[in-house]
C-alpha positions as CSV (number, residue, x, y, z in Angstrom):
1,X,-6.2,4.5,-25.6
2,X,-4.3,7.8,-24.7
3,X,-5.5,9.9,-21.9
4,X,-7.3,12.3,-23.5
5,X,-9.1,9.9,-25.8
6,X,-11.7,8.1,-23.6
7,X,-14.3,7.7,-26.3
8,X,-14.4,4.2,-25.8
9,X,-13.6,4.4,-22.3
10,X,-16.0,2.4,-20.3
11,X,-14.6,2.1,-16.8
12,X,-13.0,-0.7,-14.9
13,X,-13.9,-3.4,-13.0
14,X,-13.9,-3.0,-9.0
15,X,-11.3,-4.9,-7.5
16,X,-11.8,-8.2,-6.1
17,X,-10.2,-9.8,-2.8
18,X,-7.8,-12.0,-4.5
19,X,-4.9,-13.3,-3.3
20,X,-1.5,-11.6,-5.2
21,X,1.8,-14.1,-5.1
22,X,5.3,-12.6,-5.5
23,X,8.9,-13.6,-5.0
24,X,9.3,-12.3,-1.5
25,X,5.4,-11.0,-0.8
26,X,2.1,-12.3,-0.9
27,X,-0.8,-10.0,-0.4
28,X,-3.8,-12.2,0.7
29,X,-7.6,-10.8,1.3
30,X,-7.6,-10.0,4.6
31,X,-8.8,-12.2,7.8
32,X,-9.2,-12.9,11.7
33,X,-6.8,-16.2,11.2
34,X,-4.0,-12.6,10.3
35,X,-5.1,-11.1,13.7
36,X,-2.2,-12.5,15.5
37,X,0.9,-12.1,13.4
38,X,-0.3,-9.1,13.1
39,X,-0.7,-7.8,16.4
40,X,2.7,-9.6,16.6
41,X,4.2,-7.1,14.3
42,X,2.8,-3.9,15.8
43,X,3.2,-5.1,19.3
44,X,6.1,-2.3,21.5
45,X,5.8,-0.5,18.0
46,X,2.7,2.9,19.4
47,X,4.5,5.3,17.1
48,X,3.3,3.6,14.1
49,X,0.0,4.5,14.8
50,X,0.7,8.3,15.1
51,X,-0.9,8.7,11.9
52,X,-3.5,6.7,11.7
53,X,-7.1,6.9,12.3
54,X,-7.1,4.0,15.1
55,X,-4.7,3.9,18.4
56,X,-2.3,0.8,19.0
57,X,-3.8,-2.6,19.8
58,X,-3.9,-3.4,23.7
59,X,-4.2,-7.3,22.4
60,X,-5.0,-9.6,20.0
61,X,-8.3,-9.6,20.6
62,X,-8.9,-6.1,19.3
63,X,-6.7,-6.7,16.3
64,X,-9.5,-9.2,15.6
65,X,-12.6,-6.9,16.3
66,X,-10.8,-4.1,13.9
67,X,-10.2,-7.1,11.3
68,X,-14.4,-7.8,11.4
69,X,-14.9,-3.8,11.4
70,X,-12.9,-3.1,8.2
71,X,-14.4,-6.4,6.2
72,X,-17.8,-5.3,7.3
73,X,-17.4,-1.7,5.4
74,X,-18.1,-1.6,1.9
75,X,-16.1,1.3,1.0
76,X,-12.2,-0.7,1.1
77,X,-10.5,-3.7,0.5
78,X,-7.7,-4.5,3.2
79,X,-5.0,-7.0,2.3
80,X,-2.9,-8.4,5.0
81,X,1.1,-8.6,4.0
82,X,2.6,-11.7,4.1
83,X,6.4,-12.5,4.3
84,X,6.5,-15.2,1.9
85,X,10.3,-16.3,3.9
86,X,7.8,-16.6,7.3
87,X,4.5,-16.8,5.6
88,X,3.3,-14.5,8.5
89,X,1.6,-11.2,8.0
90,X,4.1,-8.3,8.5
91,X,1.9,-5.6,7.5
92,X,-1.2,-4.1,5.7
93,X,-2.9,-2.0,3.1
94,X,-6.0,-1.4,1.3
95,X,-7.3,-0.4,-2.0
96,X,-9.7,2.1,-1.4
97,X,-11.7,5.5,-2.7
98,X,-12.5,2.8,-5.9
99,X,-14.0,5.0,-8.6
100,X,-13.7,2.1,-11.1
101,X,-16.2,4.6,-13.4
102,X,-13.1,6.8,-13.8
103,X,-10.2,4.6,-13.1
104,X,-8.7,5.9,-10.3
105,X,-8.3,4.3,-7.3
106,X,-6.1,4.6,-3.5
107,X,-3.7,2.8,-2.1
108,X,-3.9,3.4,1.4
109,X,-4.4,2.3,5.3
110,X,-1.2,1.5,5.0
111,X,0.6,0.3,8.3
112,X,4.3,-2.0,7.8
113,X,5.3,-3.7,10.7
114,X,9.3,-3.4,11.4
115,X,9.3,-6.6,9.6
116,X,8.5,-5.4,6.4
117,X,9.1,-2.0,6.7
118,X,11.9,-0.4,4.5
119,X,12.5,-4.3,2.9
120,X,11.8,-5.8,-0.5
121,X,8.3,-7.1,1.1
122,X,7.4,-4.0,1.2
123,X,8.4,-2.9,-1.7
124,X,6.9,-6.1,-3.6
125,X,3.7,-6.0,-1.5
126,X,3.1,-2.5,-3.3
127,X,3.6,-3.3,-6.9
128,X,1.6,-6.3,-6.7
129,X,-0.7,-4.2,-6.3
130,X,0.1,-1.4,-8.5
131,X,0.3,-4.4,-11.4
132,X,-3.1,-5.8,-9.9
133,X,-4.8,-2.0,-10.5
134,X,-2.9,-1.4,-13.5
135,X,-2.1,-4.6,-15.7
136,X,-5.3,-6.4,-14.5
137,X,-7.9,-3.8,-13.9
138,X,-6.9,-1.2,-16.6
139,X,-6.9,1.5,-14.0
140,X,-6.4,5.1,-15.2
141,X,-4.3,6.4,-11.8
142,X,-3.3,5.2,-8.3
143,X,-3.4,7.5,-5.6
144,X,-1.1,7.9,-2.3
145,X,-1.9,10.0,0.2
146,X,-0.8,11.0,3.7
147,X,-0.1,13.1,6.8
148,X,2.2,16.0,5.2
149,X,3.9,15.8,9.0
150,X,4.5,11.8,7.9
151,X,7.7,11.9,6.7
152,X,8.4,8.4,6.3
153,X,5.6,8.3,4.1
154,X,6.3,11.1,1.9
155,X,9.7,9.1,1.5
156,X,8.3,5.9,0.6
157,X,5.9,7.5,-2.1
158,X,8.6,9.2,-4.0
159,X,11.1,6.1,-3.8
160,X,8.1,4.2,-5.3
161,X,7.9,6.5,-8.1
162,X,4.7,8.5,-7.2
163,X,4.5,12.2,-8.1
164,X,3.5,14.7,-5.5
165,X,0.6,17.0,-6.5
166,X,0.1,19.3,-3.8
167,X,-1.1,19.4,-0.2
168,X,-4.7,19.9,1.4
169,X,-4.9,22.3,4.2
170,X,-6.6,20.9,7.7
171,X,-8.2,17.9,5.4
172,X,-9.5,16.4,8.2
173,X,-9.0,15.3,12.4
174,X,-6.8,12.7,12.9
175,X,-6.7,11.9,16.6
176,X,-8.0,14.9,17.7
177,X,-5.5,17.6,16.0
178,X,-5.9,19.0,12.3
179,X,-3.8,16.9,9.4
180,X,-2.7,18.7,6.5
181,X,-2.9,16.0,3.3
182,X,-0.4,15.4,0.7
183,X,-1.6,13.7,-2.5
184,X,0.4,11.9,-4.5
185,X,-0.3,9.8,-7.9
186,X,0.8,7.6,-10.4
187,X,-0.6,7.4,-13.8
188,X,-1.0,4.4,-15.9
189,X,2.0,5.7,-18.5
190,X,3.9,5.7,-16.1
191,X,3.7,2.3,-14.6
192,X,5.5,0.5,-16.8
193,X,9.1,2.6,-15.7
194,X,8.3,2.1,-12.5
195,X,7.5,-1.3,-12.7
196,X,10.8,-1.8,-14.5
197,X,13.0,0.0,-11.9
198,X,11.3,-1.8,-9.0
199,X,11.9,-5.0,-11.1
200,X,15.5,-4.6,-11.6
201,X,15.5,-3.9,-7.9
202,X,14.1,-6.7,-6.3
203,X,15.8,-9.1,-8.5
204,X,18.0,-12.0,-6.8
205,X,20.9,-10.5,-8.4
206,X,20.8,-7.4,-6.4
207,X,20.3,-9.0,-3.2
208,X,23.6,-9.2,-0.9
209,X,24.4,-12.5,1.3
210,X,23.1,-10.4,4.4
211,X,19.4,-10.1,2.9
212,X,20.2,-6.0,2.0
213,X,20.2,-4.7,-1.9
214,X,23.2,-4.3,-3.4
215,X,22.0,-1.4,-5.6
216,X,19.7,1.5,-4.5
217,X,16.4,1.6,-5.9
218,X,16.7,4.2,-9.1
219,X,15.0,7.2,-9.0
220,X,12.8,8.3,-11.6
């Protein structure tokens, strides 16, 4: 079915909390028994929270009560991401704004401890997901979006193969001062490039004896 011809287009499934196994990530639905690896990750680490809707942990114990707030809503799926070296939870990230009626849905609530960040658990932890949404699900277009002051971000969306579509002006308080929003996408024609070129990337091959790639990721 091409995207203009939905005329037996009858939406996709909503995405279930299922546990996603790769060669260096896993992504598993998540839980309180994650609350300490991953206050363990974010732990000395306040700036990663500069753009993000809650403020750093003080302890463990209000990872945990933020772990029972986010499974409580109805509105996201949060995955914790797990170093499958470790098998301890690095990082996070949701699916989220699910309109499985139209096939679009968000990647999003991101936050990558220095563990994961910038690594090939990182990289894997996101097209497990992108192949969970796509391959799986049938989904029409993922969604990334972030502070436009978030530069890491920006970064990370166009190494993963995400086209930018334009900014929203003072889309909402974050933290009590105005964030400006920049959306990117990816559609489902695309995927299977990208899911080639992150592949070819995160194969053995191209892994040096120091854990780094040997070859950059390739740009779109």
């Amino acid at each position: 079915m091409t995207s203009s011809d939905l005329s037996r287009w009858s939406g996709c499934p909503t995405p279930e909390p299922v546990e996603l196994q790769g060669r260096y990530a896993r992504l598993e639905p998540l839980a309180p028994r994650h609350a300490p690896a991953l206050f363990d990750s974010v732990r000395d680490h306040p700036e990663l929270f500069a753009h993000l809707h809650e403020h750093p942990p003080a302890d463990e114990a209000q990872v945990l009560t933020w772990i029972d707030a986010v499974r409580a809503r109805g509105d996201l799926m949060m995955w914790a991401v797990i170093d499958a070296a470790t098998g301890l939870a690095g990082g996070r990230q949701a699916l989220m704004r699910i309109d499985a009626g139209s096939g679009v849905v968000e990647i999003g609530s991101i936050l990558w401890g220095p563990c994961v960040a910038r690594t090939r658990v990182a990289t894997e932890a996101f097209a497990l997901h992108a192949g969970y949404v796509f391959d799986q699900l049938g989904y029409r277009r993922l969604e990334w979006k972030c502070d436009s002051a978030n530069d890491a971000s920006r970064r990370a969306a166009q190494r993963l193969g995400f086209t930018a579509e334009g900014t929203f002006a003072q889309h909402m308080v974050v933290q009590c001062r105005t964030r400006d929003t920049t959306w990117f996408a990816m559609l489902a024609h695309q995927w299977p490039d990208v899911h080639s070129r992150l592949q070819s990337w995160l194969e053995p091959a191209n892994v040096a004896a120091d854990g780094h790639q040997l070859a950059p990721l390739a740009r779109p």
